[in-house]
Structure formats: C-alpha cells, structure tokens
C-alpha positions as CSV (number, residue, x, y, z in Angstrom):
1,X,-0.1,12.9,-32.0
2,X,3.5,13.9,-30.1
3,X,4.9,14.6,-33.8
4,X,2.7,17.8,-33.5
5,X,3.9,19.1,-30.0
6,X,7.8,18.3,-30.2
7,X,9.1,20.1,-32.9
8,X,7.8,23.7,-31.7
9,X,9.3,22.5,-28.0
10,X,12.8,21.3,-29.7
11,X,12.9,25.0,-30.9
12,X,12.3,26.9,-28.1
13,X,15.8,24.6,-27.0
14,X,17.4,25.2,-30.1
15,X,16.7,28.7,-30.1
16,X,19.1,29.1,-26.9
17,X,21.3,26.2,-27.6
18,X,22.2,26.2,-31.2
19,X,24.0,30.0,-31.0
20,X,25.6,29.0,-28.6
21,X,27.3,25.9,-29.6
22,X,27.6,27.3,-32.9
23,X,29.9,30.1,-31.2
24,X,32.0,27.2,-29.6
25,X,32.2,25.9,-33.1
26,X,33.3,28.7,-34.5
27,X,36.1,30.1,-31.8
28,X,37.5,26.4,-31.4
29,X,37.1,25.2,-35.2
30,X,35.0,22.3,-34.5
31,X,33.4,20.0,-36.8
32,X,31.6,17.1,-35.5
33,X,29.3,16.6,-32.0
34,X,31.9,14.5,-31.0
35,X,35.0,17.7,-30.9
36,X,32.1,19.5,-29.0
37,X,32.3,17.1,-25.9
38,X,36.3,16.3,-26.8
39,X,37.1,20.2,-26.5
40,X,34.5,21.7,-23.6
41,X,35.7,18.3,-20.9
42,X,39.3,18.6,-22.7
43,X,39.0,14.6,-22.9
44,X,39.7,13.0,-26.7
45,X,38.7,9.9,-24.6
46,X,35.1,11.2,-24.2
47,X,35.4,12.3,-28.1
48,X,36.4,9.1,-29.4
49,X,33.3,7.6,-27.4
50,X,31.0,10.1,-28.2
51,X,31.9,9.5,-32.0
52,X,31.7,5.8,-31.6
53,X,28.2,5.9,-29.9
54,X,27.0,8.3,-32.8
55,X,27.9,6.0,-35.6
56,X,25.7,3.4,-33.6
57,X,22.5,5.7,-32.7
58,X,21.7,6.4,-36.1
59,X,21.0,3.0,-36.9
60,X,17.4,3.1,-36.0
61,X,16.9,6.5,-37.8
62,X,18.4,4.8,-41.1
63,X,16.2,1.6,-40.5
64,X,13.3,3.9,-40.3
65,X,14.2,5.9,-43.6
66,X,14.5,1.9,-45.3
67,X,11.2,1.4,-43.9
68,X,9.4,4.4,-45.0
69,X,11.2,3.6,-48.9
70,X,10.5,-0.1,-48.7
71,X,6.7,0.9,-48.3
72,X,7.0,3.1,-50.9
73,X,8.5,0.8,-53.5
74,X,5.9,-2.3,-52.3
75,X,2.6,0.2,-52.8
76,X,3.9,2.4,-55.9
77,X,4.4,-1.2,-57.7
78,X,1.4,-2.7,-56.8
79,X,2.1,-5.9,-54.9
80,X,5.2,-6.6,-57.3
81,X,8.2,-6.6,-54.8
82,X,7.6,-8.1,-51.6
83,X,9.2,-6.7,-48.2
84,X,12.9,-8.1,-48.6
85,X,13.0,-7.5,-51.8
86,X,11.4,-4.0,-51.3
87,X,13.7,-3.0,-48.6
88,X,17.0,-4.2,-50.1
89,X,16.4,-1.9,-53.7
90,X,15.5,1.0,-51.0
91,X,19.2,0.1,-49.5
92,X,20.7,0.0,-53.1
93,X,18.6,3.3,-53.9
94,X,20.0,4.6,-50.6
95,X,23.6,3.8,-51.2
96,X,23.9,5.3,-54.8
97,X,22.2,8.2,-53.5
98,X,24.6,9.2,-50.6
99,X,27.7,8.3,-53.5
100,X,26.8,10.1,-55.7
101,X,24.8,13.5,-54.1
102,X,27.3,14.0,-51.1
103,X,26.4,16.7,-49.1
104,X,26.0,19.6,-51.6
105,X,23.5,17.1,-53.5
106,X,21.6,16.1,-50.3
107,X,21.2,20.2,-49.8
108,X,19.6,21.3,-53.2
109,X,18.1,17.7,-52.9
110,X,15.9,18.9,-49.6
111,X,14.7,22.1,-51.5
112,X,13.2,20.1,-54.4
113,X,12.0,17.5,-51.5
114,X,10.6,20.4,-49.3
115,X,8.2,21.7,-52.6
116,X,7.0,17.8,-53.6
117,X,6.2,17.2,-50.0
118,X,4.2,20.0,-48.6
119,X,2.4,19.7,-52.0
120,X,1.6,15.7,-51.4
121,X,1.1,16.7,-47.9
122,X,-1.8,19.2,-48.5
123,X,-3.4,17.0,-51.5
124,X,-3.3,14.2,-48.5
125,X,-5.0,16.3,-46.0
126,X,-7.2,18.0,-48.2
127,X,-8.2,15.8,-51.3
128,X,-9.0,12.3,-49.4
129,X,-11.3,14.1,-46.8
130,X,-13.1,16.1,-49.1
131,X,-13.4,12.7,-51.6
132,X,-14.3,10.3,-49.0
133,X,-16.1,12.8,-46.4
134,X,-17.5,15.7,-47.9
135,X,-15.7,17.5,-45.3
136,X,-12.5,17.5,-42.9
137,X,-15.9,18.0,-40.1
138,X,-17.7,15.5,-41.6
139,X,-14.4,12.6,-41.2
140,X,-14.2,13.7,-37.5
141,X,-17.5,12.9,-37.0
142,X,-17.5,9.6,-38.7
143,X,-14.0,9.5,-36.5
144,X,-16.2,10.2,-32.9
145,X,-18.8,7.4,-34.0
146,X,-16.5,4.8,-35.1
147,X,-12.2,5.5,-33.0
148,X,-13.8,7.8,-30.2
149,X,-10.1,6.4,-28.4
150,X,-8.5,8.1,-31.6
151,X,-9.1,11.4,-30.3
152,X,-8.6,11.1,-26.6
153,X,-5.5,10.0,-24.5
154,X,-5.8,7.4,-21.6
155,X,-5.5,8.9,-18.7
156,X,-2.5,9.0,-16.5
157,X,-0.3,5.9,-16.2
158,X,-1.6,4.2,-18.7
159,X,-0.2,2.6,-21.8
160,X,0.4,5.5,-24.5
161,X,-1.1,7.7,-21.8
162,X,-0.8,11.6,-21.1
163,X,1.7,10.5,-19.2
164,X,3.7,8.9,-22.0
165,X,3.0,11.6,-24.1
166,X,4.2,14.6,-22.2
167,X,7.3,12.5,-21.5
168,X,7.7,11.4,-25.0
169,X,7.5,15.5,-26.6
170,X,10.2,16.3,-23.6
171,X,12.1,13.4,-24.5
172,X,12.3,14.2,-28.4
173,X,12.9,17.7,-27.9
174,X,15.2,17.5,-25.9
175,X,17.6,15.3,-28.0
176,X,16.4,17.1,-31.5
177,X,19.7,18.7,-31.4
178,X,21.5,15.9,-30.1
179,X,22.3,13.5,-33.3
180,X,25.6,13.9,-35.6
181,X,23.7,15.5,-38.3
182,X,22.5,18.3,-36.8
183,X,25.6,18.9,-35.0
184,X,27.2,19.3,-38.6
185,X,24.0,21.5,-39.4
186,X,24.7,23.7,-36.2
187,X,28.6,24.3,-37.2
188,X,27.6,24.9,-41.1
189,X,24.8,27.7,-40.4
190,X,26.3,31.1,-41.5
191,X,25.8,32.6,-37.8
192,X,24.5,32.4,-34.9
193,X,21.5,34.5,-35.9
194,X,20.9,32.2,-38.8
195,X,20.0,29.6,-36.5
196,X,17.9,32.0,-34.0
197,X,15.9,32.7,-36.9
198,X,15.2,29.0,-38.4
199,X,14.2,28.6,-34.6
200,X,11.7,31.1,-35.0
201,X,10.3,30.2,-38.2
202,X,10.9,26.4,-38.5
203,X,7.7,25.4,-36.1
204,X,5.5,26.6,-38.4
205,X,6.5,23.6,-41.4
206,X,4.6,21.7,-38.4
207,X,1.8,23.1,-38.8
208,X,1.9,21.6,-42.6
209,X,1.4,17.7,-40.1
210,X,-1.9,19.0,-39.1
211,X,-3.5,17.5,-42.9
212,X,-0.8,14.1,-42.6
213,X,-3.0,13.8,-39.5
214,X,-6.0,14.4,-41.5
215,X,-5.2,12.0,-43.9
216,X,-3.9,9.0,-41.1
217,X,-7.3,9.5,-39.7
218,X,-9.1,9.4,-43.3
219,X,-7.1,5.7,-43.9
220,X,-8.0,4.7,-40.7
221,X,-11.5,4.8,-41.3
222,X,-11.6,4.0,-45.2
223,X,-8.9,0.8,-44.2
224,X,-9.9,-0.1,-40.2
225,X,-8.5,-2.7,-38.7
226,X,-4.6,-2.9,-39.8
227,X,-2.4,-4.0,-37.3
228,X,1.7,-3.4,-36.7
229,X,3.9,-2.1,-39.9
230,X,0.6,-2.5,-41.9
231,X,-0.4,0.6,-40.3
232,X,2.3,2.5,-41.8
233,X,0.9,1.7,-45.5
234,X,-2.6,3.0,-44.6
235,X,-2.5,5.9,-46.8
236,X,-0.4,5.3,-49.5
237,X,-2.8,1.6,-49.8
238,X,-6.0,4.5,-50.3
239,X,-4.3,6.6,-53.2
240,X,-3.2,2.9,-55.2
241,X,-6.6,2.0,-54.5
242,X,-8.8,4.8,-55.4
243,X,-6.1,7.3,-57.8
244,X,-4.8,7.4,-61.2
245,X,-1.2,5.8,-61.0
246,X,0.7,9.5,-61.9
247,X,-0.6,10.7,-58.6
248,X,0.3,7.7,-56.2
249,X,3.8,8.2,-58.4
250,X,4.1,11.5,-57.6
251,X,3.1,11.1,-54.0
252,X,5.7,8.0,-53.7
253,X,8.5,10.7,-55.4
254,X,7.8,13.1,-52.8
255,X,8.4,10.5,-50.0
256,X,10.9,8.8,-51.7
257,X,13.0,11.8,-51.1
258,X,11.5,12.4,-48.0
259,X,13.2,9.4,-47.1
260,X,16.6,10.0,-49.3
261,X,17.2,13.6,-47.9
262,X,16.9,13.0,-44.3
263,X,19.0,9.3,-44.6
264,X,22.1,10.6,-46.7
265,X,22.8,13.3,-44.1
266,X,22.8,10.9,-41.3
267,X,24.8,8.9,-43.1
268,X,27.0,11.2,-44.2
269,X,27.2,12.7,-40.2
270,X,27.9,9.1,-39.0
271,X,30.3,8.2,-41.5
272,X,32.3,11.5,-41.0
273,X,32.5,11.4,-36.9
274,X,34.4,8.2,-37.3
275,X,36.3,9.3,-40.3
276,X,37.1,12.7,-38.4
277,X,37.4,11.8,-34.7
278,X,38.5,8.0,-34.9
279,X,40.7,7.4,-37.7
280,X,41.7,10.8,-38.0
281,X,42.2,12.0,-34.4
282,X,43.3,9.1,-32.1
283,X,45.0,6.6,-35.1
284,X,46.4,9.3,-37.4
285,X,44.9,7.5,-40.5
286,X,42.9,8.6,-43.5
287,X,44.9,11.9,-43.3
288,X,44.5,12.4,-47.5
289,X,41.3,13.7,-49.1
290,X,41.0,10.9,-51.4
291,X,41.8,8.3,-48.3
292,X,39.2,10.0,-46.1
293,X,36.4,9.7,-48.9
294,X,37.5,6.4,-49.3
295,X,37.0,6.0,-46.0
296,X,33.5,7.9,-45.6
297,X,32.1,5.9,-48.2
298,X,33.0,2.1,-46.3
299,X,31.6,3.6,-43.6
300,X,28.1,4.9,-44.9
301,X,27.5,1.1,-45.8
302,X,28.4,-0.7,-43.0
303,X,25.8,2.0,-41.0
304,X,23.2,1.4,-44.0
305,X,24.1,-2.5,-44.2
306,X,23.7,-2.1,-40.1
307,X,19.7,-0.8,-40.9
308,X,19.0,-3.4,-43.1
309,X,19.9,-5.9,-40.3
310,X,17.8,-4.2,-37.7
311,X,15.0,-3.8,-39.8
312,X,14.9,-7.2,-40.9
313,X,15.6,-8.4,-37.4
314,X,13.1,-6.5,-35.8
315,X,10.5,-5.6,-38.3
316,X,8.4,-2.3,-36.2
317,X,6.7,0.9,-36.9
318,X,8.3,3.7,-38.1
319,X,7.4,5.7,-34.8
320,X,8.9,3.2,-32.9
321,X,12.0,3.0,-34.9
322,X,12.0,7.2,-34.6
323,X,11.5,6.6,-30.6
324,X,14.3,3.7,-30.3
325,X,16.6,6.6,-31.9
326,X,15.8,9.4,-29.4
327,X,15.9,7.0,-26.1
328,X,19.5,6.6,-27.1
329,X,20.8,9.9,-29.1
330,X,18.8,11.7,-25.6
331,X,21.5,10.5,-23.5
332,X,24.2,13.1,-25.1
333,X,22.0,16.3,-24.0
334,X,22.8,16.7,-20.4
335,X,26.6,16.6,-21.2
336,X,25.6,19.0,-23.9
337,X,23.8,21.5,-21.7
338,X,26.1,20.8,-18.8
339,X,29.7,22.9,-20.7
340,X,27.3,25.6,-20.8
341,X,25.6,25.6,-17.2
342,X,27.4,24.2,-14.8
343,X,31.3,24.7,-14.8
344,X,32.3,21.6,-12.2
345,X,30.8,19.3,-14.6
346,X,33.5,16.9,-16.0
347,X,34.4,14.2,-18.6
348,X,33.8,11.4,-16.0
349,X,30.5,12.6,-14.9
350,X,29.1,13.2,-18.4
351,X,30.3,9.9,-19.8
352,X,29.0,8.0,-16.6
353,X,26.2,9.5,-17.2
354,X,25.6,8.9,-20.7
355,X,26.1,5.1,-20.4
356,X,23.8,4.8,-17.1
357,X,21.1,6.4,-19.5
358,X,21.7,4.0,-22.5
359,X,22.2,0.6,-20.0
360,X,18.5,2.0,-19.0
361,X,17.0,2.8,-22.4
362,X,18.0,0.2,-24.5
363,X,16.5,-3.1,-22.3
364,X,13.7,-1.3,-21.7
365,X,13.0,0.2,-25.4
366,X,13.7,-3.4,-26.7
367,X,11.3,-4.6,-24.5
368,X,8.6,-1.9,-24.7
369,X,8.3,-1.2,-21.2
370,X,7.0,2.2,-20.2
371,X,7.8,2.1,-16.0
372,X,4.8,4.1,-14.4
373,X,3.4,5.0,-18.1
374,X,6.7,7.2,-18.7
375,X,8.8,6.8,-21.9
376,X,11.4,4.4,-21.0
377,X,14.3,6.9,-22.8
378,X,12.5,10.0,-20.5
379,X,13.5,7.6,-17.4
380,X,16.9,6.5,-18.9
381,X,17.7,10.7,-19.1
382,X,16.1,10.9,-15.2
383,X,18.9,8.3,-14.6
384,X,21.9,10.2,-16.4
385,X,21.2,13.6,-14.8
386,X,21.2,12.0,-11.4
387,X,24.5,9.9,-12.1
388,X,25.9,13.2,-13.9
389,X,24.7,15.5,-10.2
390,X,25.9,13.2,-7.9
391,X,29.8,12.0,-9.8
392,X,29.9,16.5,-9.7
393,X,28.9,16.8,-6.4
394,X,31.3,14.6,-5.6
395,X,34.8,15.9,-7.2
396,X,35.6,19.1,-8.3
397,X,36.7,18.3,-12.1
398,X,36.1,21.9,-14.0
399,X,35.5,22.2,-17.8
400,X,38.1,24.1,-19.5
401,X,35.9,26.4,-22.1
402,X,33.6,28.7,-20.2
C-alpha cells in the first residue's frame, strides 16, 4: 500500500526543492546530480564520487524494469520462454531500445506509454472486479472473509508494520528526487514554475494506482496462495487465463513500455554522469560528440549487463528491488537539502555522511532486517544526518553558493 502515500509526499518536497535546484542549474550551467554536489561544496572530489555512486544505484531500478519485462514476455507467450530466457530478450529489447530512441525517443515514448497505461490500468481495476465480483464492494467483502490481514497493518514494530510503513513513504519521498534521472529532468524543465506546477498536478496520476490495487486484490483472491516473484505475475496470469489473447497483448504493450520508458532514462542518466563528470571532467577524455556517444552507449550496457547479474543473482520482488534502490539513492538527500539550509555544511561532512548511510543500508537491505520494525534505508538516513550534524558542528567548512 506505501506506493499510494509516497508520491503525493515526494511532491510536497519537490514542490520546494526542484525550483530551487533548478535555479542552481540554470545560474551555474549544470547538467548532472553529480555537478550539483561538485559546484555547491566546490569539491570535484565529492562530484566524481557522487557520479560514481549514481552509475551503481540504478542497478536495482534497471533489475526491477528486467523483471517487470521478463514477466511480461513469460505470461504474453504462454509458458514459451522460461525466466532466463525471458529476462535476457527483455535485456536485448532494453538495449536496442535505449540505442535507438535516445532521449528525445524515450520522451514521445512516455506520452504514447502514459495513454496505454492508464487505459490497461482502469480496464484492470474496473473490468476484473466487475467480471469476477459483480462489484469493486462485493471483492472487498470476499477480501474481509478470505485476507482480513490484506487490509490492516500490524501494529507497531512489527514486520511490514505501521512502523515500516510510515518509514518506508518518508524514506521514498524523500529520495524521489534524488536518482540521476531526475536530476537531468530537474535541469531540462523550461522553469522553475514548470516544475511547481507538475508538483501540483502530478499526485493526482496516483490516484489512477487506486484500480492497480483493485485489480492486485482481485488476483489475489481469483489466484491465492502465490509465494515470492510469483506474486508479481498474479494479474497478468488472470487476463492469459480468462481474456482473448489481443487484450492480454495490449495490456503486456502497455507495460512493456512501462518498463522501456522508465529503464532508458535511467540508463541514459547513469551512462551520462560518468561520461560527463568522470571521463569528461577529472580524465579529460571523450571530449568529441561522436567519442562521448560512443562512450554513453558502453556504458548503458555494462549498467544493463550489471541488472541482469543482480537479477539473476538474487531473484526478488519488484518492490523489493524498488526499496533496495531508494535505501541507497536516499543517502544523497541530506547533502542535497544541506547547500540549501545550512551554510557550514561541507564536502567532508556530506560525503561522510553519505557512505555511513550506504555501509548501514546495504547489509541490512541484503539481509532484510528492519531494526525496531523501521525501514533499514530510513535508519541508514537517521545515521547520515547525525554523521553529517556532528563532522559540521565540528569544523567550520562553508559552502561556496548560497
């Protein structure tokens, strides 16, 4: 349920945030999350590790995009590909994709994703109910007779409990504006007004998750008793199984570029911080256009081979692939916030702080420990902000940009 709650809260950040580092952009002529941190601590070192630690904290959201297409391609054929084979065409499909779209592509890509989705979105919420059910009222009470724990939260402490949960929205909306792609989405916007108004307006394409949550709870009960990735099949398994094959086509489409739209960017982010802030920057390489897309290109498959191998390594949920992304990519906000609210802030105290918060996350996350029932990447971010107060406190570095 989180998925509903953090987007309107990253808003209400990005509302405040986004002009403002937008502005930054614009005066300084910035291009990449990384020249944000290089040019408000005047430290390339802090750049260069910034860039580096971006190209690594996309992995999991690439992973999850190769999951969510490898799903797609297994159901949509009917049993014909099995899971390696599925998810290695959904790499292939990535690949060409990114190569051949580029970033104007991705763009008019999104608006013919945006109309196939909300339309597979409200035939999901709305036709499977009223098949199966008779009524979205009718499902929810099958729901409270058969789940009743599917519409409550443990209490407190306890695993996946409110606990979790409210530390789980703060975590994700905090670091919604914290990835390489929507950095290069910040700087791009026409002005800073532009992106107060998509702050206004964008929370209400969440409430469009209100029938995907309709239709997980219609699977659940027409398919009980999945367990781990098979979970993540639930729905798409009911339109094979009960829909002509155009529609489960056009449904796979629709998340097929779902999948596409979202991936080629962060690729695209991920490849170009390096490209931009590494080779360009500190080694003075890949200075030509054509060397620089040569470049780009290496570098959106080693990420993309890099998802494949954590995928196949670690085979898990998309929403735990989504929350392995944002207990790392979290880590960069305090610096972020920091240029702008506290002046003695400086490049030692934000990078201490971001690597205290990833040394925290990352065991934990892998290990799928939630201390006292809190996200593990919520208590990773405790950890920087404390390491980031105290280093402050304790010199008097200043941040150059005001």
């Amino acid at each position: 349920f989180y998925i509903l709650a953090y987007g309107g809260c990253a808003y209400v950040i990005g509302y405040f945030f986004a002009p403002a580092a937008w502005r930054v952009g614009k005066e300084r002529g910035l291009l990449t999350g990384a020249d944000f941190y290089e040019t408000c601590y005047n430290s390339r070192a802090l750049g260069v590790a910034v860039a580096v630690l971006h190209f690594v904290m996309v992995v999991p959201y690439v992973a999850l995009q190769l999951s969510g297409l490898q799903i797609l391609l297994r159901i949509a054929g009917y049993g014909a590909y099995n899971a390696t084979a599925a998810v290695s065409i959904a790499f292939i499909v990535l690949a060409l994709f990114v190569f051949s779209a580029g970033l104007r592509g991705t763009a008019w890509a999104s608006v013919v994703k945006d109309v196939f989705v909300l339309g597979a979105v409200v035939f999901a919420g709305v036709a499977i109910p009223l098949r199966f059910f008779g009524s979205p009222a009718a499902m929810f009470d099958r729901i409270v007779q058969a789940h009743p724990h599917m519409l409550t939260l443990p209490i407190g402490g306890a695993f996946h409990g409110t606990i979790w949960y409210i530390s789980t929205v703060l975590l994700s909306a905090i670091g919604f504006y914290m990835g390489p792609h929507t950095w290069n989405a910040t700087y791009a916007a026409r002005s800073d007004g532009t992106l107060r108004r998509n702050a206004m307006l964008l929370p209400l394409y969440q409430v469009f998750m209100i029938f995907m949550i309709f239709a997980g709870f219609a699977a659940a009960l027409i398919h009980p008793g999945l367990k781990g990735t098979a979970v993540d099949q639930s729905f798409l398994r009911v339109v094979a199984q009960y829909y002509p094959s155009w529609i489960l086509g056009l449904i796979a489409g629709a998340g097929a570029l779902a999948a596409l739209v979202p991936a080629s960017a962060l690729l695209l982010a991920a490849a170009g911080v390096i490209t931009k802030n590494v080779a360009g920057d500190l080694f003075g390489i890949a200075t030509s256009d054509a060397s620089r897309t040569l470049l780009t290109r290496v570098l959106v498959l080693i990420v993309a081979l890099l998802a494949l191998g954590l995928w196949l390594a670690a085979q898990r949920t998309v929403v735990e692939l989504l929350l392995l992304y944002y207990n790392g990519i979290t880590q960069f906000a305090p610096g972020a916030f920091a240029a702008f609210l506290w002046k003695r802030v400086g490049a030692a105290a934000v990078a201490a702080g971001i690597a205290t918060g990833l040394v925290v996350a990352i065991p934990l996350a892998a290990a799928n420990v939630n201390p006292w029932g809190v996200n593990p990447g919520f208590v990773a971010l405790l950890a920087n902000v404390t390491i980031l107060v105290v280093i402050t406190l304790c010199r008097r570095d200043a941040v150059p940009y005001n």
